[in-house]
C-alpha positions as CSV (number, residue, x, y, z in Angstrom):
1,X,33.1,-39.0,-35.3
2,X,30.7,-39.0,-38.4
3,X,27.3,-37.4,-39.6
4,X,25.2,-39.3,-42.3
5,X,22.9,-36.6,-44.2
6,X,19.9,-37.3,-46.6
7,X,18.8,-35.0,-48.3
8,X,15.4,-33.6,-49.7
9,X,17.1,-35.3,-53.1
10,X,17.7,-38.8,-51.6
11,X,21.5,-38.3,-51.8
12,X,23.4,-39.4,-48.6
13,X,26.0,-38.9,-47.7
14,X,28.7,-38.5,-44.9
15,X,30.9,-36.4,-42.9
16,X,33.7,-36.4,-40.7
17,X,33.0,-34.2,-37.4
18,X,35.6,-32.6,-35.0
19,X,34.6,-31.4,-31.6
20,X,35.8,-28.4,-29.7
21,X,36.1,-27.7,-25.6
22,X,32.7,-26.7,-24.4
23,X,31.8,-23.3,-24.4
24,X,34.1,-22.2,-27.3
25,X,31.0,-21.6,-29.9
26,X,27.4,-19.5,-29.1
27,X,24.1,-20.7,-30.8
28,X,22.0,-23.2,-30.5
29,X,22.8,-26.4,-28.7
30,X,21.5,-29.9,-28.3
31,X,22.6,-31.0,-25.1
32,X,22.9,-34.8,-23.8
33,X,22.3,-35.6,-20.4
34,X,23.0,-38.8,-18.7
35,X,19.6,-39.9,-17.7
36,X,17.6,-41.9,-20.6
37,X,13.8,-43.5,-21.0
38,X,12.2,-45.7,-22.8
39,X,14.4,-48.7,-24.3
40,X,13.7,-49.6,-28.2
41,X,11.9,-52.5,-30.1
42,X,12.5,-51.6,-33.8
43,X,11.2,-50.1,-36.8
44,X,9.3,-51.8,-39.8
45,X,5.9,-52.1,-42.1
46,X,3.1,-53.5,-42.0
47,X,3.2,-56.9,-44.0
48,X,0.1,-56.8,-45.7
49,X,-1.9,-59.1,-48.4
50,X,-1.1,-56.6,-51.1
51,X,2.5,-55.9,-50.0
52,X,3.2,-59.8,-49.8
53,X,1.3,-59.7,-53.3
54,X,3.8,-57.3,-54.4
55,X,6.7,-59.3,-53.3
56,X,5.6,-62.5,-54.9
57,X,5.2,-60.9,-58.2
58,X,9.1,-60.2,-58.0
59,X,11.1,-62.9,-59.5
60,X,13.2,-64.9,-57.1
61,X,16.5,-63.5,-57.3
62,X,15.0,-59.8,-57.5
63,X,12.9,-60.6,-54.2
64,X,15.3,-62.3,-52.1
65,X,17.8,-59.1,-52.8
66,X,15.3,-56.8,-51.9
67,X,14.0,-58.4,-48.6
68,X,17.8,-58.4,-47.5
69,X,18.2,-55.6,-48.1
70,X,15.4,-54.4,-46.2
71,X,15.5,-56.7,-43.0
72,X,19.5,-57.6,-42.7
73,X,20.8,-56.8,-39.4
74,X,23.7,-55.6,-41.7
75,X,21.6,-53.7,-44.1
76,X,18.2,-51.9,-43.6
77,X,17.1,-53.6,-40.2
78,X,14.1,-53.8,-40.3
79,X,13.1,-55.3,-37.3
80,X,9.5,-55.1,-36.3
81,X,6.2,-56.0,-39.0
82,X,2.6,-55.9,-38.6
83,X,0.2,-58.6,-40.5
84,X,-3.3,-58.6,-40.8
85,X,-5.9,-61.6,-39.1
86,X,-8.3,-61.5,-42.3
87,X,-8.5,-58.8,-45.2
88,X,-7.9,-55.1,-44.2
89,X,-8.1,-52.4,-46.5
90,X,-5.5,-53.4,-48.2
91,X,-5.9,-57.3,-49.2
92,X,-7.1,-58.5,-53.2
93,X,-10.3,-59.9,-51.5
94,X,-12.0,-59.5,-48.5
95,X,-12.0,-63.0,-46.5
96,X,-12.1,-64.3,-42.9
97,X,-11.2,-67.6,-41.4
98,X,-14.7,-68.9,-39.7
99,X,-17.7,-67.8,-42.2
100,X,-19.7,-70.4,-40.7
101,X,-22.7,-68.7,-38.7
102,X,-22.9,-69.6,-35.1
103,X,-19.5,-72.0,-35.4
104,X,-18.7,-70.9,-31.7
105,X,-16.1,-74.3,-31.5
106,X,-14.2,-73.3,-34.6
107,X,-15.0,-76.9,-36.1
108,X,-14.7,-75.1,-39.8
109,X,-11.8,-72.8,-39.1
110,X,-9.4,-72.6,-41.7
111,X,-6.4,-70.0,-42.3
112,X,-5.1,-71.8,-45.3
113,X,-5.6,-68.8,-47.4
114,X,-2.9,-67.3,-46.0
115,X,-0.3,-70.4,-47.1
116,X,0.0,-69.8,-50.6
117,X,1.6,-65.8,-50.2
118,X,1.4,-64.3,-47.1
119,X,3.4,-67.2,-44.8
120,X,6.1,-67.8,-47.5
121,X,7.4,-64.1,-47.5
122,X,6.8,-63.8,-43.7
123,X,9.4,-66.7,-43.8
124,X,12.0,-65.6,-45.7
125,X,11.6,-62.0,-44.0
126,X,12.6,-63.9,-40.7
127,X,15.5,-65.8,-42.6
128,X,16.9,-62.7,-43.0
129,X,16.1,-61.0,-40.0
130,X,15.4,-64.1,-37.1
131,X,14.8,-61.0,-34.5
132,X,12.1,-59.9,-36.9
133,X,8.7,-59.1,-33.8
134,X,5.8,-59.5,-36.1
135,X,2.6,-58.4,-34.3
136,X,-1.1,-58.8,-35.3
137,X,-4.0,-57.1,-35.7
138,X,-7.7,-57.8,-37.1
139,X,-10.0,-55.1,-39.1
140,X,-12.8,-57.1,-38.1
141,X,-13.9,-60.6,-36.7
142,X,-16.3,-63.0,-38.7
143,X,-19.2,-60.5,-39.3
144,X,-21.7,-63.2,-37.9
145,X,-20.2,-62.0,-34.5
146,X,-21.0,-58.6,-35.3
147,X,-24.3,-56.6,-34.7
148,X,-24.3,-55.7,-38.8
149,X,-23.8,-59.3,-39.8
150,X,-20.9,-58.4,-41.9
151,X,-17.1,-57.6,-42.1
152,X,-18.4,-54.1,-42.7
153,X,-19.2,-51.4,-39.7
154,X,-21.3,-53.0,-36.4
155,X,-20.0,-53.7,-33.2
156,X,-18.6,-57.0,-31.5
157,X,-21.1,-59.1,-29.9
158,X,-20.5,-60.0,-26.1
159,X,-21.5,-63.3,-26.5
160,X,-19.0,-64.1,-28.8
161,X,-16.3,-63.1,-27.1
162,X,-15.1,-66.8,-26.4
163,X,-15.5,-68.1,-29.9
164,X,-13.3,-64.9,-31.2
165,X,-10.7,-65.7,-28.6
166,X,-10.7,-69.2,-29.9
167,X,-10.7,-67.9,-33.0
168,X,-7.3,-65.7,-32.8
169,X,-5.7,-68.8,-30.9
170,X,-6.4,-70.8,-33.9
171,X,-4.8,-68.2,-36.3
172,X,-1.9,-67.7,-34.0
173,X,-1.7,-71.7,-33.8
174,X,-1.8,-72.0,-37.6
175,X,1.0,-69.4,-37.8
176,X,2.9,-71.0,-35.7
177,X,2.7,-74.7,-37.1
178,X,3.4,-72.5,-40.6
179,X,6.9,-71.5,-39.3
180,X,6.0,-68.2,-38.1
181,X,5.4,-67.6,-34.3
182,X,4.1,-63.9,-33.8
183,X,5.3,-62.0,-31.2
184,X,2.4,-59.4,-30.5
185,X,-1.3,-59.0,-31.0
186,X,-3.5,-56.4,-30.8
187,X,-7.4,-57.3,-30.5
188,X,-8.9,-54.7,-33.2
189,X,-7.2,-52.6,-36.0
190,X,-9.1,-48.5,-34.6
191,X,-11.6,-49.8,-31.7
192,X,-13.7,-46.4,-32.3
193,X,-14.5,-46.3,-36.3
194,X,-16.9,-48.1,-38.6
195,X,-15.0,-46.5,-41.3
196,X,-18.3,-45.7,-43.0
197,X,-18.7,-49.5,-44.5
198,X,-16.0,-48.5,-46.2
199,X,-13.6,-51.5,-45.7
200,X,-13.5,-54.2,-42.6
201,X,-14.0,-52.5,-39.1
202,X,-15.6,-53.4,-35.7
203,X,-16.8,-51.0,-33.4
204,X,-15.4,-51.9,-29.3
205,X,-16.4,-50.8,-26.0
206,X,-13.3,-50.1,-24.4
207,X,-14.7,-52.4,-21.6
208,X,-15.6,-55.0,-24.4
209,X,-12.5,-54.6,-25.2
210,X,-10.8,-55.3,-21.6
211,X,-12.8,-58.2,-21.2
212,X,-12.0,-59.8,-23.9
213,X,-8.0,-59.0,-23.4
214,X,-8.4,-60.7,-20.1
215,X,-9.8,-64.0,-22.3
216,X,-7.5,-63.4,-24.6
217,X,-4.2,-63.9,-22.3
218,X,-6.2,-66.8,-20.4
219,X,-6.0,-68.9,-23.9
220,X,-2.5,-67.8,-24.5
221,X,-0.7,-68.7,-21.2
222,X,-3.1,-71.7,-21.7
223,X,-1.9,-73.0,-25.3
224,X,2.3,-72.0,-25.0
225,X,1.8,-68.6,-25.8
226,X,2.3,-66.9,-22.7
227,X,5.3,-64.8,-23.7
228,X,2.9,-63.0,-26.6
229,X,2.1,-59.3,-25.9
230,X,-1.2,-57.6,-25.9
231,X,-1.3,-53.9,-26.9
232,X,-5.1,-52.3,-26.7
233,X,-6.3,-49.4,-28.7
234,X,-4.4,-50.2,-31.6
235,X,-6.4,-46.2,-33.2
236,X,-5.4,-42.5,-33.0
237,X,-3.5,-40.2,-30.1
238,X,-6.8,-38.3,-29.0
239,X,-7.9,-42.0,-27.9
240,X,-5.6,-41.4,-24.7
241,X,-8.4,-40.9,-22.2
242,X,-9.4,-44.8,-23.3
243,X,-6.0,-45.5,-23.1
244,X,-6.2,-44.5,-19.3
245,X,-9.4,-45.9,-18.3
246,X,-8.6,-49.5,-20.0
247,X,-5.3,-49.6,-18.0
248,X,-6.8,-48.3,-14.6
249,X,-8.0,-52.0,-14.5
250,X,-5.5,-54.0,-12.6
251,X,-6.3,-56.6,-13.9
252,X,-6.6,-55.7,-17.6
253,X,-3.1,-53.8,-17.1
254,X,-1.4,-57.0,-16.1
255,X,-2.9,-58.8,-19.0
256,X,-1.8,-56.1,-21.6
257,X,1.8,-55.3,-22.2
258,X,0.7,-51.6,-23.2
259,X,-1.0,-49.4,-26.0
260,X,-1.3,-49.3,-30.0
261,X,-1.2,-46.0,-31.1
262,X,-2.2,-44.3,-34.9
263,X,-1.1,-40.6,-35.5
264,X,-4.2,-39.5,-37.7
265,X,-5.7,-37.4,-35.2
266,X,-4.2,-35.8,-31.9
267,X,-0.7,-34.7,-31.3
268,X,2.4,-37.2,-29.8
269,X,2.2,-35.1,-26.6
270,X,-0.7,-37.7,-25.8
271,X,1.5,-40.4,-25.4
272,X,3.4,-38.9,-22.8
273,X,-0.3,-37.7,-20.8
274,X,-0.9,-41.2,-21.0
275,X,2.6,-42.3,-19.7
276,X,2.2,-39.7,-16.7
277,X,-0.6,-42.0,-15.8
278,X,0.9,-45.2,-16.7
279,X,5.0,-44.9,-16.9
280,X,5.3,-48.7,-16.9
281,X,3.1,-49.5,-20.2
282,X,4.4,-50.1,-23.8
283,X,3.8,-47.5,-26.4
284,X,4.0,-48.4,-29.7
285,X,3.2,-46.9,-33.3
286,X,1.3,-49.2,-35.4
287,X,0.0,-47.5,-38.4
288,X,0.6,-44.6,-41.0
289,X,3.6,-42.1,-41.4
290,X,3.1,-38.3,-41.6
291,X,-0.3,-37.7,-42.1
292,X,-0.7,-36.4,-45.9
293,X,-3.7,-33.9,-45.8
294,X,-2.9,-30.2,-43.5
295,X,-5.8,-30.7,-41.5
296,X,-6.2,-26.7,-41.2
297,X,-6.9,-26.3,-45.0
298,X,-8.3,-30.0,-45.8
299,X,-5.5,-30.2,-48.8
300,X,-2.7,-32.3,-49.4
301,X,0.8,-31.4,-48.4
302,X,3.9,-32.6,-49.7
303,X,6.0,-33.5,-46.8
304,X,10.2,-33.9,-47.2
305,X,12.4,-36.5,-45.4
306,X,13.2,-33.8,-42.7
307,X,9.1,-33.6,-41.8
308,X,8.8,-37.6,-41.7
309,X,12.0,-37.9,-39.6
310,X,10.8,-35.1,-37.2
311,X,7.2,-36.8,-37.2
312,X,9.1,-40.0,-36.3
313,X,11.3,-38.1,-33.5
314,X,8.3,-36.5,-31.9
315,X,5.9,-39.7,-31.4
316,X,9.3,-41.6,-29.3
317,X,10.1,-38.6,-27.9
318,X,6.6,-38.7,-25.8
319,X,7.6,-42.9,-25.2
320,X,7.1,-44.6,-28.2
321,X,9.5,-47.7,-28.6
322,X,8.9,-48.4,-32.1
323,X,7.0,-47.6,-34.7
324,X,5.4,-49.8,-38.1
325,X,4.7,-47.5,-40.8
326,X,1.6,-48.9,-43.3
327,X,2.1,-51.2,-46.8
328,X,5.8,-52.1,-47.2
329,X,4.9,-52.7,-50.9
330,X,2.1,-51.4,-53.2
331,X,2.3,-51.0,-57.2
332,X,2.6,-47.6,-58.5
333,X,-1.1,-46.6,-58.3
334,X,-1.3,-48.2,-54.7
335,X,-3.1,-51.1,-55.4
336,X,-4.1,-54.3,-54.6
337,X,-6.4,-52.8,-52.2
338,X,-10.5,-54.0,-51.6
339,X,-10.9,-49.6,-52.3
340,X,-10.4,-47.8,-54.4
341,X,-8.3,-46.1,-51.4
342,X,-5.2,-43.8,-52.0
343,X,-2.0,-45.1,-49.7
344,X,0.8,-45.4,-51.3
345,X,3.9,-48.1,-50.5
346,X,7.0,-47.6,-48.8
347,X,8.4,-49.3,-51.4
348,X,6.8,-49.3,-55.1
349,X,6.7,-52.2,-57.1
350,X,5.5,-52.1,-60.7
351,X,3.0,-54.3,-61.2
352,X,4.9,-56.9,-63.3
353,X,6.9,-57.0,-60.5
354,X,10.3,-56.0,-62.6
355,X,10.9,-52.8,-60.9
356,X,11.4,-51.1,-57.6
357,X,11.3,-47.7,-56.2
358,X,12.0,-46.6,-52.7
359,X,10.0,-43.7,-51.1
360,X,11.3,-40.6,-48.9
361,X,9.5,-42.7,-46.0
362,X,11.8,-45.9,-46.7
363,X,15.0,-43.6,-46.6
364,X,14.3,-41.7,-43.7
365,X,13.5,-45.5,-42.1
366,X,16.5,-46.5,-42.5
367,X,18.3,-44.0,-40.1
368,X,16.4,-45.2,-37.3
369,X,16.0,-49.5,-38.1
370,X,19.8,-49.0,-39.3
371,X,21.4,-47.5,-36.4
372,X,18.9,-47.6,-33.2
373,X,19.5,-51.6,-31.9
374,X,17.1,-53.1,-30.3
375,X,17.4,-52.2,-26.6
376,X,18.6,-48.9,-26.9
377,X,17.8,-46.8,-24.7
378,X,16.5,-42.7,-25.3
379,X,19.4,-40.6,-23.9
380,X,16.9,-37.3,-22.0
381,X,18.3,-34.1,-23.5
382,X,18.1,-30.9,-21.6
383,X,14.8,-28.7,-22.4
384,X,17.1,-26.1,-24.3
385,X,15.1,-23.6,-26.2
386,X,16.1,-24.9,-30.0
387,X,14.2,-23.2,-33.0
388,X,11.1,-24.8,-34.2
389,X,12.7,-26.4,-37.4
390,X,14.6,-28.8,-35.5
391,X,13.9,-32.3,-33.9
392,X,16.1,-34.3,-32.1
393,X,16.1,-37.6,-30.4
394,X,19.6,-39.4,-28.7
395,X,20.2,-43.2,-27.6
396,X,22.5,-45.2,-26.0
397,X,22.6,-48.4,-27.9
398,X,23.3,-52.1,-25.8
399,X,26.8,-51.7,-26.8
400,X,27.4,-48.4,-25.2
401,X,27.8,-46.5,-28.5
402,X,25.8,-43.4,-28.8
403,X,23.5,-42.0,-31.8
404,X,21.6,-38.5,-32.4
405,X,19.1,-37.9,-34.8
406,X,18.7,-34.3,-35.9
407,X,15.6,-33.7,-38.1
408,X,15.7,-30.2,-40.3
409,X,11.7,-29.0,-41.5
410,X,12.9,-26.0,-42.9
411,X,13.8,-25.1,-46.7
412,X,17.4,-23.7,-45.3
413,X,20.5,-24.8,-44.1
414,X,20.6,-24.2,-40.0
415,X,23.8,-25.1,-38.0
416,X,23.9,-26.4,-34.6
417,X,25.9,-27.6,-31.4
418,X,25.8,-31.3,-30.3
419,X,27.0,-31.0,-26.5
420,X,28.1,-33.9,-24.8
421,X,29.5,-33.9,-21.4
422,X,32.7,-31.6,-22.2
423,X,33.1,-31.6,-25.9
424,X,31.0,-29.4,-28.5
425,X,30.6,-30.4,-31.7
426,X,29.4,-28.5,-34.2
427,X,27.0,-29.8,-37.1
428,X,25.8,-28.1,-40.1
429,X,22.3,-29.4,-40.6
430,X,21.1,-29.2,-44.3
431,X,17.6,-27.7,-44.9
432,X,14.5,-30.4,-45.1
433,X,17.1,-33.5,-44.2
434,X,17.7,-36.2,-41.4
435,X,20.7,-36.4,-39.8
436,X,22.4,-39.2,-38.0
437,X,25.3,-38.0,-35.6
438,X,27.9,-41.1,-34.2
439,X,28.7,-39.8,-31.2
């Protein structure tokens, strides 16, 4: 029985555990229970423009290393990745695939932009990891479909809503005849924001939104893609009421696997009002870590590798089954981006491409993708009163083995009991770390 610790310094390490009869030690106690939830797709990045810029800067040897090393079953595991349809935020240019007005047949569509970056590191991310689900989502369709004209702010048209569809197909179609069949789709990167013209962004009715889900899977099932899933939403955790109205559609709900969630504003615990509504839906985390400003004071906050892990535990705590944090790669100063805008990578690559740095996000990452397989399922845990500097989540992994995941907030050392049917096992958490606890 082991523990793997890292710290708030990036130093991990591990530990040998013993456990006791139950009931010998007093304090507080995590304690397993034999029911479990939601089973697991994986944990990744999103693959954008600029982090596949950042890759391809690398020089051959130096990149094939590091994508192993990040996507390896036997490594970092990696396993799911978001890609962008078009320029995001974060892309050298902004671009779209039909800028033809009025081309409603898709006569002039053409993806090829994509060929000479994006596809070849998609590729050799799968050669590493063939399991790798790679999902899509747009920041906005060809701005001639748009009330403002433009990639910018406006919202979709209905009457485009079968040239868009044909659209997507086309860009899943391209991908696919490239090498790289995507797994996922969600129709709009945040359905509810214009982002202030800002970058690429589309405004949806949720019933806009529904209606063209239901086109959507029509042309998938059609064209040998009928094993794709749709998530909706695809924006923040106070969106749940939309959440709830767009799968009250019977319809809609057996069109759409589930729901695309963001953690910028609202609190995980929406998940799980939405789950009371719809238990059978997907949840899944699509965007951002920890958010980086406290939204009390307005000011930024430097958050350790225990808050990121616990920020992790709490969203699949409430159902999520897996969870895509923003750019795998940026240069030091968080470029290429269409901004100026201020994320930062979860890996940092200078911009000669001769260095590499790995954030506190990437290391925490790597005690879920590493040891939480895909179809694991989240072992319940008894609703014992534990002190609000701890976060825990268990799982039972396809193999039968069994993991724990103990996240520590707190600028002190805190120790704990790990109870599992009739053994106690007592763990001594270190102060602002995640722990991983082979059980």
């Amino acid at each position: 029985m082991k523990c793997i610790i890292t710290n708030p310094g990036r130093i991990q390490e591990e530990r040998s555990l013993n456990f006791e009869t139950q009931g010998k030690r007093f304090g507080p106690a995590i304690v397993l229970q034999d029911k479990t939830d939601q089973s697991m797709l994986g944990f990744g990045a999103a693959l954008t423009e600029s982090a596949c810029i950042m890759l391809s800067r690398m020089k051959e040897e130096a990149r094939e290393n590091l994508i192993k090393e990040i996507y390896s079953p036997a490594e970092g595991n990696f396993s799911v990745g978001r890609i962008c349809v078009g320029s995001s935020d974060y892309a050298e240019t902004q671009y779209d695939f039909a800028s033809e007005p009025d081309d409603t047949e898709m006569r002039h569509f053409n993806a090829s932009h994509d060929d000479a970056l994006i596809l070849p590191i998609l590729r050799l991310c799968r050669k590493h990891n063939p399991d790798l689900f790679l999902y899509s989502s747009p920041w906005s369709p060809p701005g001639w479909m748009k009330t403002s004209g433009k990639a910018q702010g406006g919202w979709m048209r209905q009457k485009y809503l079968d040239a868009y569809a044909l659209y997507y197909l086309k860009f899943l179609q391209h991908y696919e005849k490239a090498g790289v069949r995507l797994n996922g789709l969600t129709p709009q990167n945040e359905t509810e924001t214009d982002q202030v013209s800002k970058m690429p962004a589309c405004l949806w009715h949720p019933e806009l939104e529904m209606e063209f889900a239901l086109k959507m899977r029509k042309l998938l099932n059609e064209n040998g893609f009928k094993d794709l899933k749709i998530w909706l939403m695809d924006h923040n955790l106070i969106m749940w009421r939309r959440a709830i109205f767009q799968m009250d559609d019977p319809e809609v709900k057996s069109a759409c696997a589930g729901i695309a969630w963001h953690p910028y504003e609202g609190h995980p615990e929406m998940i799980s009002w939405f789950r009371d509504k719809h238990p059978e839906c997907e949840n899944h985390w699509t965007e951002g870590g920890v958010v980086p400003i406290d939204l009390v004071t307005g000011f930024s906050k430097r958050f350790s590798i225990g808050d990121i892990a616990a920020g992790f535990i709490k969203a699949i705590n409430n159902g999520c089954q897996s969870i895509t944090v923003w750019n795998l790669a940026l240069d030091p100063a968080g470029y290429p981006n269409i901004g100026p805008f201020n994320c930062t990578g979860t890996v940092e690559i200078d911009r000669d491409g001769t260095s590499v740095r790995r954030s506190d996000e990437y290391y925490t990452l790597l005690h879920f993708s590493r040891y939480i397989k895909r179809g694991a399922r989240r072992i319940m845990l008894e609703p014992v009163s534990l002190p609000q500097n701890f976060q825990t989540a268990g799982f039972i992994n396809p193999d039968g083995s069994k993991v724990l995941f103990i996240a520590n907030t707190e600028t002190y050392d805190s120790d704990l009991i790990i109870r599992d049917k009739d053994k106690d096992i007592p763990v001594r958490v270190l102060r602002e770390s995640v722990n991983t606890v082979f059980l």
